[in-house]
C-alpha positions as a printed Julia matrix, in Angstrom:
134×3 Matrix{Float64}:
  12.99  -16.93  -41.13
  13.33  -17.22  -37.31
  10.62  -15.19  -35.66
  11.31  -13.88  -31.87
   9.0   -14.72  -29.18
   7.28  -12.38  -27.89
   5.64  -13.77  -25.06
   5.98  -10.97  -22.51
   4.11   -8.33  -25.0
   1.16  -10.89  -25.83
  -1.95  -10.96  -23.19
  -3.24  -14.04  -21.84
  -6.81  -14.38  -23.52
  -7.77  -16.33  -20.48
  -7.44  -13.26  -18.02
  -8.94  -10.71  -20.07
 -12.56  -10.01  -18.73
 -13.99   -9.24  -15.83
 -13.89  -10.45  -12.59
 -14.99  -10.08   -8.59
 -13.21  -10.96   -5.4
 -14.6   -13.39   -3.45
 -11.59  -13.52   -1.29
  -8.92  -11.07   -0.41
  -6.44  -11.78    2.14
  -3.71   -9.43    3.41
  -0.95  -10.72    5.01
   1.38   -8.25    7.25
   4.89   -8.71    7.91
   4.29   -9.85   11.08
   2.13  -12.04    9.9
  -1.22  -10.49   10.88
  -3.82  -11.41    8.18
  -6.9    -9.12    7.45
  -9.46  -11.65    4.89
 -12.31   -9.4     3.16
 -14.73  -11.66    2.09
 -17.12   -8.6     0.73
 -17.46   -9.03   -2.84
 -17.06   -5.51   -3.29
 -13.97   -5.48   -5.66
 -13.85   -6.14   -9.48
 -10.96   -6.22  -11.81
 -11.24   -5.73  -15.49
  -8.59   -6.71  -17.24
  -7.78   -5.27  -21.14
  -4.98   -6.0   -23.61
  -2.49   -4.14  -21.41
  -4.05   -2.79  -18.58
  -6.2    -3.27  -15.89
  -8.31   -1.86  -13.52
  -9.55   -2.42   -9.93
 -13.0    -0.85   -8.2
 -13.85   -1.49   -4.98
 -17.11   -0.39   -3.43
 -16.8     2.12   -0.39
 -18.68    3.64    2.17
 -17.7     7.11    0.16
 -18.26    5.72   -3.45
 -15.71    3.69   -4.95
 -11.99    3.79   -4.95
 -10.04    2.81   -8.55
  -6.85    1.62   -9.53
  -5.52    1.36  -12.93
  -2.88   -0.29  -13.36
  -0.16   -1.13  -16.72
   0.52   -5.05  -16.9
   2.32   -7.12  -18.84
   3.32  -11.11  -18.91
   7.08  -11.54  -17.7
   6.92  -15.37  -17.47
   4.33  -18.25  -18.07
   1.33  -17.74  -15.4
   3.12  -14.84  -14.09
   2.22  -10.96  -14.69
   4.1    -7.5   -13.42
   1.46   -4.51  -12.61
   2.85   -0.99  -12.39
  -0.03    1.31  -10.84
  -0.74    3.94  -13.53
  -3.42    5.8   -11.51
  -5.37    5.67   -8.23
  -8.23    7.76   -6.31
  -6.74    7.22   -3.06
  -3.36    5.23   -2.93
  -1.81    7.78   -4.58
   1.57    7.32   -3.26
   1.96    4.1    -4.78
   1.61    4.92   -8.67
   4.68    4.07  -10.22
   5.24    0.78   -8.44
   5.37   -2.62   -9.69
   4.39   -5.9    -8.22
   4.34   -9.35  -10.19
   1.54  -11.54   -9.58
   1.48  -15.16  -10.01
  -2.45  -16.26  -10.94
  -4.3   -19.14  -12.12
  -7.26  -19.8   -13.92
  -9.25  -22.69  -13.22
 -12.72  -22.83  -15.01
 -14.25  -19.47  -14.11
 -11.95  -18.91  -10.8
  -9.0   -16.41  -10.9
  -6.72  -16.92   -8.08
  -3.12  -14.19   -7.5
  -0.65  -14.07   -4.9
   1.5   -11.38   -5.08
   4.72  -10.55   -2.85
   5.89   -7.0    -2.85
   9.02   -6.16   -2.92
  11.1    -5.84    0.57
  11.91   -2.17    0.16
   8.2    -1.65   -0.54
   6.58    0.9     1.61
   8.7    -0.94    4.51
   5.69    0.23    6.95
   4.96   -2.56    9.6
   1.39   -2.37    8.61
   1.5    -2.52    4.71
   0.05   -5.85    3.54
   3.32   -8.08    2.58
   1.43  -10.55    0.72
  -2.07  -10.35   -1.17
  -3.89  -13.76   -2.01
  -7.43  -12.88   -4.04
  -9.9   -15.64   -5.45
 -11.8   -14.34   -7.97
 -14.73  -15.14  -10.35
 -15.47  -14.22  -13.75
 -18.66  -12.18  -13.94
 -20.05   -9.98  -16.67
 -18.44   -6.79  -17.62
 -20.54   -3.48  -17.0
C-alpha cells in the first residue's frame, strides 16, 4: 500500500507555540529599511493558523492569518482577519523561517503586484524568540 505524502497539510511541531519579535525589519522598494526593535509583537502559531498582536499606542492591532507548509522550511500565510490592515485579508505571502534552538527567524518577499505602493514594505526579516503562551 503506497501512502501519499502529505507534507503540505502536516504542521511543523517546531513552529507551533508562541513567540516575540525581537527584530523586525522592513525593507521598501527603494530600499529604505524601517528596523523595530520594540518587542511589542507576538505570534502564536496553531495547527493551521496563526496569529500576530502587536502592542499600540491605541491597544493592540491583530492579524490572523491561515498557513500551511508548501515546501521544506517554507510556509504560505493568507490573512484571514485583521483590526486595521483590512485591505490586505485575502492575500498570501510565503515565508521562509528557521528555527534554531529557541530563535525563529522569516523573510518573506511579497509578491510584485502586491499593493505596488512605493512605501509598502517589499521585504520583512523578523527574529523571534519562543516565550510562553498567554
Amino acid at each position: 500500500m503506497v501512502i501519499p505524502c502529505v507534507h503540505a497539510a502536516t504542521p511543523d511541531p517546531a513552529l507551533l507555540g508562541c513567540w516575540r519579535a525581537a527584530k523586525i525589519v522592513l525593507t521598501t522598494q527603494d530600499g529604505e529599511k524601517a528596523e523595530d526593535t520594540s518587542g511589542r509583537c507576538t505570534l502564536q502559531f496553531k495547527e493551521d493558523q496563526f496569529e500576530s498582536t502587536c502592542k499600540t499606542t491605541s491597544g493592540a492591532a491583530t492579524t490572523t492569518y491561515r498557513y500551511q507548509l508548501v515546501r521544506p522550511q517554507v510556509y504560505a500565510a493568507t490573512m484571514a482577519g485583521s483590526t486595521f490592515r483590512t485591505e490586505m485579508v485575502g492575500t498570501t505571502r510565503e515565508y521562509e523561517y528557521r528555527i534554531e534552538g529557541d530563535q525563529l527567524r522569516t523573510v518573506t518577499v511579497p509578491p510584485a503586484m502586491a499593493f505596488a505602493a512605493a512605501a509598502a514594505a517589499q521585504r520583512v526579516e523578523t527574529e523571534a524568540m519562543r516565550v510562553p503562551c498567554p
